[in-house]
N, C-alpha and C positions, 0 to 999 in steps of 0.2 A: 392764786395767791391768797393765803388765809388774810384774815381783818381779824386786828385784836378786839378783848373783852369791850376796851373803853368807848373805842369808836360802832362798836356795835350798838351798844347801850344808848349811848347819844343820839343817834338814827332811831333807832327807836321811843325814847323823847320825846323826837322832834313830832315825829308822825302821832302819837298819844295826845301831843301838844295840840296842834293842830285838829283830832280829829274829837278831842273836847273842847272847843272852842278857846282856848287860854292863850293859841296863838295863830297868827295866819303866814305865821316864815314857810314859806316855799321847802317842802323836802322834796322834788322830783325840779331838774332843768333842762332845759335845749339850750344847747344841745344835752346831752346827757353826762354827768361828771361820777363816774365809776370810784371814785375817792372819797366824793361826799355826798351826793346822793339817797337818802335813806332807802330806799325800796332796792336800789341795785344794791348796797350793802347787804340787806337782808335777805337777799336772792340769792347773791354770792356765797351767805353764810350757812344759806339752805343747802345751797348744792354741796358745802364742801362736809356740812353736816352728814348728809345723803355719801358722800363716797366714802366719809370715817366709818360712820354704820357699818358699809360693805367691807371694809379694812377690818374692823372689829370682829365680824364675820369670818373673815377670812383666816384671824388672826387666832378667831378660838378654833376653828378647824384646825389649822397648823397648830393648835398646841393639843389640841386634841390625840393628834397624831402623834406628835410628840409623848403624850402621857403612855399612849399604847406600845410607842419603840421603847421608851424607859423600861414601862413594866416587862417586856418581853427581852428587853437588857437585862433589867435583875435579874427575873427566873432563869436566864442563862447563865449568869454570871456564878448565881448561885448555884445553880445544876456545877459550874463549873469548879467553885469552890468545895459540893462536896467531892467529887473525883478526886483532886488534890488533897483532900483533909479527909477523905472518910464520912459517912453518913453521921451528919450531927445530935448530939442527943435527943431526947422526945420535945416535942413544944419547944424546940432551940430552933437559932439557926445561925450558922457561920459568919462573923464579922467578914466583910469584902476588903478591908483596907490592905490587907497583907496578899492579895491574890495576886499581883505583878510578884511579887519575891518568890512564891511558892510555885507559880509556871514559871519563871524563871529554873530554879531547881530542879523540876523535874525533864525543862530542856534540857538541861544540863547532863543531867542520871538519861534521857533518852541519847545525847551523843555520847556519851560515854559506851551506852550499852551497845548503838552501833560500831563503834568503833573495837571493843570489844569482841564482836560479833566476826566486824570484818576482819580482823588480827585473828581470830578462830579458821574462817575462809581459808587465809592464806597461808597459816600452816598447815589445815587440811590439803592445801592444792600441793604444799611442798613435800609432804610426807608422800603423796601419791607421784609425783614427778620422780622423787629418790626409790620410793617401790619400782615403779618404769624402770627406774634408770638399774636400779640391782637384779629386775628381772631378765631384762635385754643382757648385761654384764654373765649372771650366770647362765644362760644359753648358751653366748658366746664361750663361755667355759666350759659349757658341757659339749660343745662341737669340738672345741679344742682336746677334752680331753680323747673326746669320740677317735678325733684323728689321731693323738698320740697312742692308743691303743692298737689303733691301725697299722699305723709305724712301728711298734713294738710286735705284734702280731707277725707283720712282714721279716719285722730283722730276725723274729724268731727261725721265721720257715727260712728265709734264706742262708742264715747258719746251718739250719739242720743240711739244706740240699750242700753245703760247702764243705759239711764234714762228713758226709756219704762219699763226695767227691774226693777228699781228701784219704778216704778211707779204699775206694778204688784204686787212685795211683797209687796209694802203699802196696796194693794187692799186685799191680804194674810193675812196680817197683820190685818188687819182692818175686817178682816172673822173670824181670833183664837182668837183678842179680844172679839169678839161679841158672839163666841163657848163658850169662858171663861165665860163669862160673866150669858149665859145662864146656864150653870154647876153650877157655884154658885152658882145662884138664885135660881136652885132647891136643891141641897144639903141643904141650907140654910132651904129651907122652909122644907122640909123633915126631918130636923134637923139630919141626920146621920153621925155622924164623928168615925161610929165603923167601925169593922170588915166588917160588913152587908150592908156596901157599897162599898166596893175595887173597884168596876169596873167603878163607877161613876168618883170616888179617880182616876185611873189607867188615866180612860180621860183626867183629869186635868192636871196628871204632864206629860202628853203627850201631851198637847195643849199648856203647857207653855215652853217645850220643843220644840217642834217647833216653838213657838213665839219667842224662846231666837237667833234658828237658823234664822231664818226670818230676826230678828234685827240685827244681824251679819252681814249674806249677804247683808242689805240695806248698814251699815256701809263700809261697805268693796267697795261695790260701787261705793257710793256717796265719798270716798276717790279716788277710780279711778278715777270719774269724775273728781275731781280737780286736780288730775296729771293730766288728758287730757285736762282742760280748759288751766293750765300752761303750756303744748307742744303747746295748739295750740295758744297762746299768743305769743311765742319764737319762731313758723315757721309764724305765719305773721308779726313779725318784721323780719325775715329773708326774709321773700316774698318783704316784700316793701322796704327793702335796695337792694334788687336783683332788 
């Protein structure tokens, strides 16, 4: 516990008092009174002397230290003020009061540019997603048309094989009329339309029977072929819009 000025003073008095003869008052007792006592006063005030010293020590270190983080503040601060401001004129140097406002702003100009940056991103990523997606689309369109080609290709050939075919039974056709024809003209001249010619008879409704099939088949054909003319009309408009 420190002791103030006054009472230090006064203990000390007492003992000068005393130790020039001007007085013989008692400055030490027994038992010992730490309050008023002179010599424990001024022991007290030794030692607390003795630990301020070490304090004062202590204290210019710690500002010492202090003066070295300061200065190694400023030169950053000011390295940092020129980055923001630009290298300062000659024998100048940049006032620090404004440096919160100015790294503010350029936080601000740095999110914007990421942000910027990242909106760049991700319409790169979409522009390439919709390339994907039109490239996949026309493949799929080029198979597509691959096949309708194919399908036209086919209805072509199998027209052609329906109208060879069609073109034989005419040629059929054009052999039972001519069979018929010959039957006729001998029955005819024979004049027989009894019993006593069945087999002539039997030819006939067997030539006009097959003549009926004949004409069938051509029918039946030549309606295929116009289904296959009308596919292959609807895959060459599908060809040439592909």
């Amino acid at each position: 516990m420190s002791t103030d000025e006054k009472t230090l003073r006064e203990a000390l008095e007492r003992i000068h008092r005393v130790a020039s003869g001007v007085s013989d008052e008692a400055y030490m007792s027994i038992p010992a009174d730490p309050k008023r006592d002179a010599d424990l006063l001024l022991s007290a005030a030794i030692d607390e002397l003795v630990a301020l010293r070490e304090r004062v020590k202590e204290l210019e270190a710690e500002a010492s230290g202090s003066d070295r983080l300061i200065g190694r503040q400023g030169s950053l601060l000011t390295a940092a003020v020129n980055v923001l401001r630009g290298a300062p004129p000659e024998d100048t140097l940049w006032s620090h009061h404004d440096v919160a406002d100015l790294a503010r702003q350029w936080v601000d100009r740095t999110h914007l540019s990421e942000f910027e940056t990242a909106s760049w991103k991700a319409r790169a990523e979409l522009k390439t997603i919709q390339r994907d997606r039109l490239r996949e689309e026309l493949t799929k369109a080029r198979e597509s048309l691959k096949e309708l080609r194919r399908a036209h290709e086919d209805a072509l050939a199998e027209r052609d094989v329906l109208r060879e075919r069609v073109e034989e039974l005419g040629h059929e056709l054009s052999g039972i009329d001519a069979g018929l024809k010959v039957l006729n003209e001998t029955l005819d001249a024979a004049g027989a339309r009894d019993a006593t010619h069945q087999a002539p008879h039997s030819a006939v409704v067997r030539l006009i029977r097959e003549r009926d099939e004949v004409v069938a088949e051509v029918e039946r054909l030549r309606a295929r072929v116009e289904e296959l003319e009308g596919e292959n009309a609807d895959l060459v408009g599908a060809v040439n819009r592909g």
